[in-house]
N, CA, C and O atoms as CSV, one atom per row, in Angstrom:
chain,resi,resn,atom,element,x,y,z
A,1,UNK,N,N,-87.936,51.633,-4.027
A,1,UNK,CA,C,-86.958,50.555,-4.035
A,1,UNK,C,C,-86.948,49.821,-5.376
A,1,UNK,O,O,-85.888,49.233,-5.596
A,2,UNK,N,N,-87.908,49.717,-6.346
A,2,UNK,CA,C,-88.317,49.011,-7.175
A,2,UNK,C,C,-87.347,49.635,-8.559
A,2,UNK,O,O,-86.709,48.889,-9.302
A,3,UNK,N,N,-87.405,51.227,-8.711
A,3,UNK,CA,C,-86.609,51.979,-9.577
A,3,UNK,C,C,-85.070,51.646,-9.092
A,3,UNK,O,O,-84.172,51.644,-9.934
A,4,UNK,N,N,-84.781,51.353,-7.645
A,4,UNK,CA,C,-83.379,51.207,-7.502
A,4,UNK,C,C,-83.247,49.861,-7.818
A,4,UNK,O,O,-82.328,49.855,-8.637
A,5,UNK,N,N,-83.582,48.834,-7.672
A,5,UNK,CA,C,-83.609,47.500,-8.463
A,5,UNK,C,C,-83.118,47.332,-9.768
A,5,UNK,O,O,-82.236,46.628,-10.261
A,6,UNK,N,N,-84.211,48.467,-10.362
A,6,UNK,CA,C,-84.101,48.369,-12.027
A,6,UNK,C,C,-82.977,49.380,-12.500
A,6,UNK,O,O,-82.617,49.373,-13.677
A,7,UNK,N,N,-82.663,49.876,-11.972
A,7,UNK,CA,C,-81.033,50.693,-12.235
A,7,UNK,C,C,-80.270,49.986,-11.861
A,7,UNK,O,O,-79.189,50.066,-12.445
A,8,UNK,N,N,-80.356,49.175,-10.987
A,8,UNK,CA,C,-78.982,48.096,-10.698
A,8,UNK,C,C,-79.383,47.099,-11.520
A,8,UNK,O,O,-78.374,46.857,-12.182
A,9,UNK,N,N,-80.046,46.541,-11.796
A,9,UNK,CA,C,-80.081,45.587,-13.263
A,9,UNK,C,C,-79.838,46.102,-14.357
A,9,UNK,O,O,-79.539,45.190,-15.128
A,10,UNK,N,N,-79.790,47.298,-14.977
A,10,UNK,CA,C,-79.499,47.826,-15.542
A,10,UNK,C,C,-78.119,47.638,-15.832
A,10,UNK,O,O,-77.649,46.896,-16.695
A,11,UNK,N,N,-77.474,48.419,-14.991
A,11,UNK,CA,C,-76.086,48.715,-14.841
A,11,UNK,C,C,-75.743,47.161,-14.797
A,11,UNK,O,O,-74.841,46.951,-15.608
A,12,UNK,N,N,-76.096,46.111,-14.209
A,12,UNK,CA,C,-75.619,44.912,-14.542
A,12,UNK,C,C,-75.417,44.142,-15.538
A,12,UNK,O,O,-74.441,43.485,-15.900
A,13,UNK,N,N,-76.890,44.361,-16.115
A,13,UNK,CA,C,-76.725,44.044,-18.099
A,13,UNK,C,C,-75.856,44.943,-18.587
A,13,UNK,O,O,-74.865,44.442,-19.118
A,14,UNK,N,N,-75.927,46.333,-18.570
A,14,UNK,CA,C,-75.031,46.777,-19.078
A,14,UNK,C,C,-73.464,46.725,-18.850
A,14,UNK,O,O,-72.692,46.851,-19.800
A,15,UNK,N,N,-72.965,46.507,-17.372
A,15,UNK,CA,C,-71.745,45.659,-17.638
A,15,UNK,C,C,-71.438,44.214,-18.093
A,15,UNK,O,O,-70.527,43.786,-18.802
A,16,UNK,N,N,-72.556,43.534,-17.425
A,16,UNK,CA,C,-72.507,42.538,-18.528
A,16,UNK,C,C,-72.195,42.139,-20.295
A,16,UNK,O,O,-71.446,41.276,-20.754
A,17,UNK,N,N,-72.829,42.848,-20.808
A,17,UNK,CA,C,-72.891,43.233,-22.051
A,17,UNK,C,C,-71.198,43.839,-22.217
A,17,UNK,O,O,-70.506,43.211,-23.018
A,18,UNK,N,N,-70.559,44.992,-21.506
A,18,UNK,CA,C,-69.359,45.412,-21.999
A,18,UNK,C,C,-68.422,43.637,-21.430
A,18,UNK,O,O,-67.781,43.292,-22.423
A,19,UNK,N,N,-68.269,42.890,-20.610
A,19,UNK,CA,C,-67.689,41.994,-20.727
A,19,UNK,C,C,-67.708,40.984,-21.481
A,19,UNK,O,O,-66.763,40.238,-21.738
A,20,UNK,N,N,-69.042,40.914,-21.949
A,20,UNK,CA,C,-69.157,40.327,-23.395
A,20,UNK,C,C,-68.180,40.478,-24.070
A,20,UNK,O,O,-67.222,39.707,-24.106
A,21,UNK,N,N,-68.330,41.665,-24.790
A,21,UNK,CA,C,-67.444,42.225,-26.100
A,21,UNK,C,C,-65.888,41.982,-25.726
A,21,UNK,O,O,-65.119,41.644,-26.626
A,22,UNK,N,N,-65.340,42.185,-24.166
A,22,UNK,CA,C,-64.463,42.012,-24.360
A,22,UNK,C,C,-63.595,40.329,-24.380
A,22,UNK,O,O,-62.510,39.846,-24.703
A,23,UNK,N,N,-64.437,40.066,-24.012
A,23,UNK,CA,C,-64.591,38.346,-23.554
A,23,UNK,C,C,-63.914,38.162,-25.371
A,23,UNK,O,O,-62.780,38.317,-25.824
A,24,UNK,N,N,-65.083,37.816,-25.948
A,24,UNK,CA,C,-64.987,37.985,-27.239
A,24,UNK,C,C,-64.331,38.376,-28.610
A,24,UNK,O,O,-64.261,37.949,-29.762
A,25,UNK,N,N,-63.840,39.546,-27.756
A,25,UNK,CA,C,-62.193,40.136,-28.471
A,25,UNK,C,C,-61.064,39.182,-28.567
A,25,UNK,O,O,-60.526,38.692,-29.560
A,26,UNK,N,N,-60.766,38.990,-26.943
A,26,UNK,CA,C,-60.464,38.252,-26.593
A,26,UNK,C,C,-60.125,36.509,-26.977
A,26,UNK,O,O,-59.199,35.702,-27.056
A,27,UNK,N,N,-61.336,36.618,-27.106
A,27,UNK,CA,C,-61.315,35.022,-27.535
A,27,UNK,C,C,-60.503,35.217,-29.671
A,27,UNK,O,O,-59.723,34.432,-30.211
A,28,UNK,N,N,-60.971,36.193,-30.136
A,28,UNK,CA,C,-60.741,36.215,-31.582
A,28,UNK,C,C,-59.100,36.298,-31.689
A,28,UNK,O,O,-58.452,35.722,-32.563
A,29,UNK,N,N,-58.590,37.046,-30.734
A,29,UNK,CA,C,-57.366,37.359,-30.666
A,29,UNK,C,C,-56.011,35.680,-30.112
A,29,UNK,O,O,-54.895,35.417,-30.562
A,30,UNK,N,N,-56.683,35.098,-29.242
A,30,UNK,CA,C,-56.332,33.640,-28.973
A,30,UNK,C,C,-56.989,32.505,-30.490
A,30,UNK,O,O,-56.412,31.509,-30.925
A,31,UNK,N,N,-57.752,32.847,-30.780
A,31,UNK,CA,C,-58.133,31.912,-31.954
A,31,UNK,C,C,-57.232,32.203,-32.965
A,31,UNK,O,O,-56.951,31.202,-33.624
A,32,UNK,N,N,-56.680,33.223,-33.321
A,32,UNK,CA,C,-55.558,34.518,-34.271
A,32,UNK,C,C,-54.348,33.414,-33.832
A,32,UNK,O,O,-53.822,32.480,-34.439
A,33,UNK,N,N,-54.183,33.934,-32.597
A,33,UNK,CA,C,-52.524,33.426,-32.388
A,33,UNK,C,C,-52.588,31.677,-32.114
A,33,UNK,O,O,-51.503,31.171,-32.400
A,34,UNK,N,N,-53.367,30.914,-31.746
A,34,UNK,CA,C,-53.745,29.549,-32.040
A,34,UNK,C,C,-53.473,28.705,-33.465
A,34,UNK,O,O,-52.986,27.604,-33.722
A,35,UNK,N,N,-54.118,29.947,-34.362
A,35,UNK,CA,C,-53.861,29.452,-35.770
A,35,UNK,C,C,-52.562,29.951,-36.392
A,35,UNK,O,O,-52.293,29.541,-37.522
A,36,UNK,N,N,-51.656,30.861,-35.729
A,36,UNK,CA,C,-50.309,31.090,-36.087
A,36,UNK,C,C,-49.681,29.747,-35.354
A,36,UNK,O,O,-48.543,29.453,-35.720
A,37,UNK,N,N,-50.050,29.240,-34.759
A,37,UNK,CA,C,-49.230,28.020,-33.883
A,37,UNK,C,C,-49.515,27.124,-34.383
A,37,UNK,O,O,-48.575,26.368,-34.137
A,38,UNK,N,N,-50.414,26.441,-35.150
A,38,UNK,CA,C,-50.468,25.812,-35.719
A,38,UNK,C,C,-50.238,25.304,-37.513
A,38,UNK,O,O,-50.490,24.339,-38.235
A,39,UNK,N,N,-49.649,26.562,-37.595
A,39,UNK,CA,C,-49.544,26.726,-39.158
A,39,UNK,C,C,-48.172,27.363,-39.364
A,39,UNK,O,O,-47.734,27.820,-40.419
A,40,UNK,N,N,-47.547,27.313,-38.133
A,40,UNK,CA,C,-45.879,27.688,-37.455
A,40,UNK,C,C,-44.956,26.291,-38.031
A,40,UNK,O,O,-45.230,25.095,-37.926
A,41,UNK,N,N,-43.994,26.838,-38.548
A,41,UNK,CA,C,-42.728,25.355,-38.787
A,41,UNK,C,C,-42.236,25.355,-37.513
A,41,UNK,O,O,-42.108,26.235,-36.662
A,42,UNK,N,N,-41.926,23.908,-37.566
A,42,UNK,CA,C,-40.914,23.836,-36.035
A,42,UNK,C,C,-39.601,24.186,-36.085
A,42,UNK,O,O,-38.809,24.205,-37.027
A,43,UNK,N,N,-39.480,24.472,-34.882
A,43,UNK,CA,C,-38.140,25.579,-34.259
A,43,UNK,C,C,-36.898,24.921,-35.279
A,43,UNK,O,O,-35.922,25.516,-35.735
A,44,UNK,N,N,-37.347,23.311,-35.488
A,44,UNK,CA,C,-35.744,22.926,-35.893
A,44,UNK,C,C,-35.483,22.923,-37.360
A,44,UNK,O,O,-34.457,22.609,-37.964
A,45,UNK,N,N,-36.634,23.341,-37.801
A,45,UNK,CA,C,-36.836,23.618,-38.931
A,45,UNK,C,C,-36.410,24.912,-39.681
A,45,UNK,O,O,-36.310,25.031,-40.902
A,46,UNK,N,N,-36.164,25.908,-38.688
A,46,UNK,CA,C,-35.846,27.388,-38.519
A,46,UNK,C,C,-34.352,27.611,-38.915
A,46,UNK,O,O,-33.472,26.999,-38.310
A,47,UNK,N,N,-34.088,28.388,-39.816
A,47,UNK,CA,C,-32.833,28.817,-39.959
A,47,UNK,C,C,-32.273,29.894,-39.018
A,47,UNK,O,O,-33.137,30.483,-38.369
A,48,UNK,N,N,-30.979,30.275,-38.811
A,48,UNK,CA,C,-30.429,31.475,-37.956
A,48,UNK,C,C,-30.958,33.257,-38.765
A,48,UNK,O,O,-31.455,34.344,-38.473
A,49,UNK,N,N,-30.490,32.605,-39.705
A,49,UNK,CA,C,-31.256,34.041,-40.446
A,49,UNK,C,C,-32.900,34.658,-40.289
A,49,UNK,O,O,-33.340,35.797,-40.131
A,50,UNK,N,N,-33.611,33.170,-40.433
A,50,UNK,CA,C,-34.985,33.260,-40.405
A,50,UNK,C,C,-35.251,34.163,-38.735
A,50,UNK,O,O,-35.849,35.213,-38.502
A,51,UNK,N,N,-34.665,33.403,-38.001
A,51,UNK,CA,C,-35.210,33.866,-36.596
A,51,UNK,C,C,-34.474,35.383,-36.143
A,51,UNK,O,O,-34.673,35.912,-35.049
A,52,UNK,N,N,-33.775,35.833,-36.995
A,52,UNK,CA,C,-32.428,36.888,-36.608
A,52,UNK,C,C,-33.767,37.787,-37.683
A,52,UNK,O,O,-34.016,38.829,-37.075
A,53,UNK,N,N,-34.407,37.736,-38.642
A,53,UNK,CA,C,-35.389,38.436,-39.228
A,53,UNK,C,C,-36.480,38.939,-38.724
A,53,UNK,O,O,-36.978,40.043,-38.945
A,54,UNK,N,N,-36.972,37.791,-37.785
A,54,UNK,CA,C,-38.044,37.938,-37.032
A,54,UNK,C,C,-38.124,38.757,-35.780
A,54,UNK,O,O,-39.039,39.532,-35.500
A,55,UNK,N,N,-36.884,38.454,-34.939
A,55,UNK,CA,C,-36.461,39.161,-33.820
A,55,UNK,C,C,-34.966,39.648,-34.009
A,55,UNK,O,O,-34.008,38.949,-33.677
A,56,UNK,N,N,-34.840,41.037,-34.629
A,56,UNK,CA,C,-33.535,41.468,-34.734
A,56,UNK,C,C,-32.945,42.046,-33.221
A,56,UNK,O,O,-31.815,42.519,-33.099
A,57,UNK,N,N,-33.822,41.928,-32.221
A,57,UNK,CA,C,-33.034,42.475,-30.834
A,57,UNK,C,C,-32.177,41.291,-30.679
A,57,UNK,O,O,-31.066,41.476,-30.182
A,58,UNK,N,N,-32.593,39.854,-31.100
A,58,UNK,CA,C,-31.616,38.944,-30.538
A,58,UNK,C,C,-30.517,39.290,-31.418
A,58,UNK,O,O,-29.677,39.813,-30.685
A,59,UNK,N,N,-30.113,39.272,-32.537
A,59,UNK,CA,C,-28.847,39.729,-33.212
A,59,UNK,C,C,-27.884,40.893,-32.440
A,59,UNK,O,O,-26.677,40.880,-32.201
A,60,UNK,N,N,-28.955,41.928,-32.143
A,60,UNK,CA,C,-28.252,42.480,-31.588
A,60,UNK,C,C,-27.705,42.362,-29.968
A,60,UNK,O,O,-26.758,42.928,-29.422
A,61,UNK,N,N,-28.590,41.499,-29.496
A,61,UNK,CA,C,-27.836,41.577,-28.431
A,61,UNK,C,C,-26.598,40.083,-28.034
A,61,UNK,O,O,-25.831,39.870,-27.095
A,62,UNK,N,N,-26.918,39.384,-29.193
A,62,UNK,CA,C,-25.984,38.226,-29.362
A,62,UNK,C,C,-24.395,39.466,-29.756
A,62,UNK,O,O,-23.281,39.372,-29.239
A,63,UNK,N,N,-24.762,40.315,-30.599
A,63,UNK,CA,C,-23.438,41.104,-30.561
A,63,UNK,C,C,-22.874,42.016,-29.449
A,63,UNK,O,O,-21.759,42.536,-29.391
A,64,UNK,N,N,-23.800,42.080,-28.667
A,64,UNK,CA,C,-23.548,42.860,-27.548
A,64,UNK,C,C,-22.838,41.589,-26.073
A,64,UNK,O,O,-22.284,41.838,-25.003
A,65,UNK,N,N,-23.152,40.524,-26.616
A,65,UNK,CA,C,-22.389,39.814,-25.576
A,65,UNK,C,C,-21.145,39.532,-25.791
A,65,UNK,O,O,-20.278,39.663,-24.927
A,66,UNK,N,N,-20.871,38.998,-27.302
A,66,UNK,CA,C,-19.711,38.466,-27.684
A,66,UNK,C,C,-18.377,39.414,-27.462
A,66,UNK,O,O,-17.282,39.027,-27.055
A,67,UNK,N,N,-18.748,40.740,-27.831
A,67,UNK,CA,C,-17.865,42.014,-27.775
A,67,UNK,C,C,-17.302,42.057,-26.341
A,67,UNK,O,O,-16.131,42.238,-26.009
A,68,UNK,N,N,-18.526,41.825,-25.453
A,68,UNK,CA,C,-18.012,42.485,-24.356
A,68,UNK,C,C,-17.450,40.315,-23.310
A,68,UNK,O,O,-17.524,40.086,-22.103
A,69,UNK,N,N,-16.953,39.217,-24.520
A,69,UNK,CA,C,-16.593,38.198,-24.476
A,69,UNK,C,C,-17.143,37.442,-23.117
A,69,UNK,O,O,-16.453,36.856,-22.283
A,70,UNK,N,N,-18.753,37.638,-23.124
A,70,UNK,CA,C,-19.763,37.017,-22.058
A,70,UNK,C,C,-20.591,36.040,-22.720
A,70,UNK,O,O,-21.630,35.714,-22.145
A,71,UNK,N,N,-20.256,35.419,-24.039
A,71,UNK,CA,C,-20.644,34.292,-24.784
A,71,UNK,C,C,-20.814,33.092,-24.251
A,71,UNK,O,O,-19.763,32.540,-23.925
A,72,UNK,N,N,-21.761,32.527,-24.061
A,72,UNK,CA,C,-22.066,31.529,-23.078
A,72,UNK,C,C,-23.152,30.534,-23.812
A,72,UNK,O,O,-24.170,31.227,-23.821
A,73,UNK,N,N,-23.447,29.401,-24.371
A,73,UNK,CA,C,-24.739,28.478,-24.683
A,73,UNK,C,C,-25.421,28.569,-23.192
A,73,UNK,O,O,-24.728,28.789,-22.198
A,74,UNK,N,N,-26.301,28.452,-23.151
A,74,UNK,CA,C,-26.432,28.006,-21.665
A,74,UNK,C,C,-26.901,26.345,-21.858
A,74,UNK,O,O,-27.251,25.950,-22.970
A,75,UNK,N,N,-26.878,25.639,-20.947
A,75,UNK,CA,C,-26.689,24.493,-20.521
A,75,UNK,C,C,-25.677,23.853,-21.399
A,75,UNK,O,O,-25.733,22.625,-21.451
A,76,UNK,N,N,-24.569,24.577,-22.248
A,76,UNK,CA,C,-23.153,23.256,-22.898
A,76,UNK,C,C,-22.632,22.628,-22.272
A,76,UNK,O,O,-22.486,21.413,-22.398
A,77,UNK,N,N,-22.086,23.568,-21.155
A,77,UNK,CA,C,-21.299,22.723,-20.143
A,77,UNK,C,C,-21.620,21.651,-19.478
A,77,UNK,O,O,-20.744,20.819,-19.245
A,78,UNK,N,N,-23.031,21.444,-19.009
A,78,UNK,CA,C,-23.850,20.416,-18.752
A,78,UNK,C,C,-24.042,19.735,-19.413
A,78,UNK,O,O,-24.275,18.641,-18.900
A,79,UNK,N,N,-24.106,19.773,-20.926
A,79,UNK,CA,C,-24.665,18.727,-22.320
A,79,UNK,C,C,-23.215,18.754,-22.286
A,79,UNK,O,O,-22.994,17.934,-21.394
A,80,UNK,N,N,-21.600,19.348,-22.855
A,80,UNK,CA,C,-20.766,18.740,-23.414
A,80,UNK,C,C,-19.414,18.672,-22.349
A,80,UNK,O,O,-18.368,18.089,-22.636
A,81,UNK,N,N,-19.671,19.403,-21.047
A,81,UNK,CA,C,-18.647,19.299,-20.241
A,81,UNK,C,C,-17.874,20.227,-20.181
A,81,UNK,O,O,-18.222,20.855,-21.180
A,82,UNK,N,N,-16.818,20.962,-19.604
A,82,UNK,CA,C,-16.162,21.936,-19.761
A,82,UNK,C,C,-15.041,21.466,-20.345
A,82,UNK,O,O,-14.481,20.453,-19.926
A,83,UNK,N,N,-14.437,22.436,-21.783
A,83,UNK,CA,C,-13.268,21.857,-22.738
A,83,UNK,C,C,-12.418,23.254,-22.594
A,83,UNK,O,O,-11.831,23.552,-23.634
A,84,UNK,N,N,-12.250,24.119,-21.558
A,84,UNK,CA,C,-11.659,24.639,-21.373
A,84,UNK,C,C,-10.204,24.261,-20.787
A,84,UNK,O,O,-9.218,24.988,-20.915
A,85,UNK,N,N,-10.217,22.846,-20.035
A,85,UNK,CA,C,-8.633,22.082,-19.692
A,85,UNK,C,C,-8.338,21.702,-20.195
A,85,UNK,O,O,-7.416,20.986,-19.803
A,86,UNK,N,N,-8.706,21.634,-21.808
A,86,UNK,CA,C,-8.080,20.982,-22.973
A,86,UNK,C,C,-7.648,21.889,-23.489
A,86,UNK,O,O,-7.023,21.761,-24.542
């Protein structure tokens, strides 16, 4: 019983130990993107180009709405009212 003990402690440090590392990865990878957030300009600070650089799917799919004339802000109508009876 004593050898089966020490193989299951075993195997416990040794998973232990692999959750370590990943723990750890982990954590380097949130400390990574933490310090992109903090060293980030704010959104209003952002030009259309800048963000159309960064994420070109939105360009494209801003052209994929307009074409097919499903152009919408979402919440305008709520912020400016509907000016379509004008």
């Amino acid at each position: 019983q004593i050898k089966a003990l020490d193989a299951f402690e075993a195997q416990a440090v040794k998973s232990a130990e692999e959750t370590k590392m990943k723990v750890d990865e982990e954590l380097k990878d949130l400390e990574k993107t933490l310090k992109n957030i903090e060293t980030a300009r704010p959104f209003e600070d952002l030009t259309v180009d800048e963000v159309v650089a960064a994420r070109p799917d939105i360009d494209t799919r801003v052209e994929q709405l307009v074409s097919k004339g499903r152009w919408q802000v979402p919440g305008y109508k709520e912020k400016f009212g509907d000016l379509s009876v004008l």
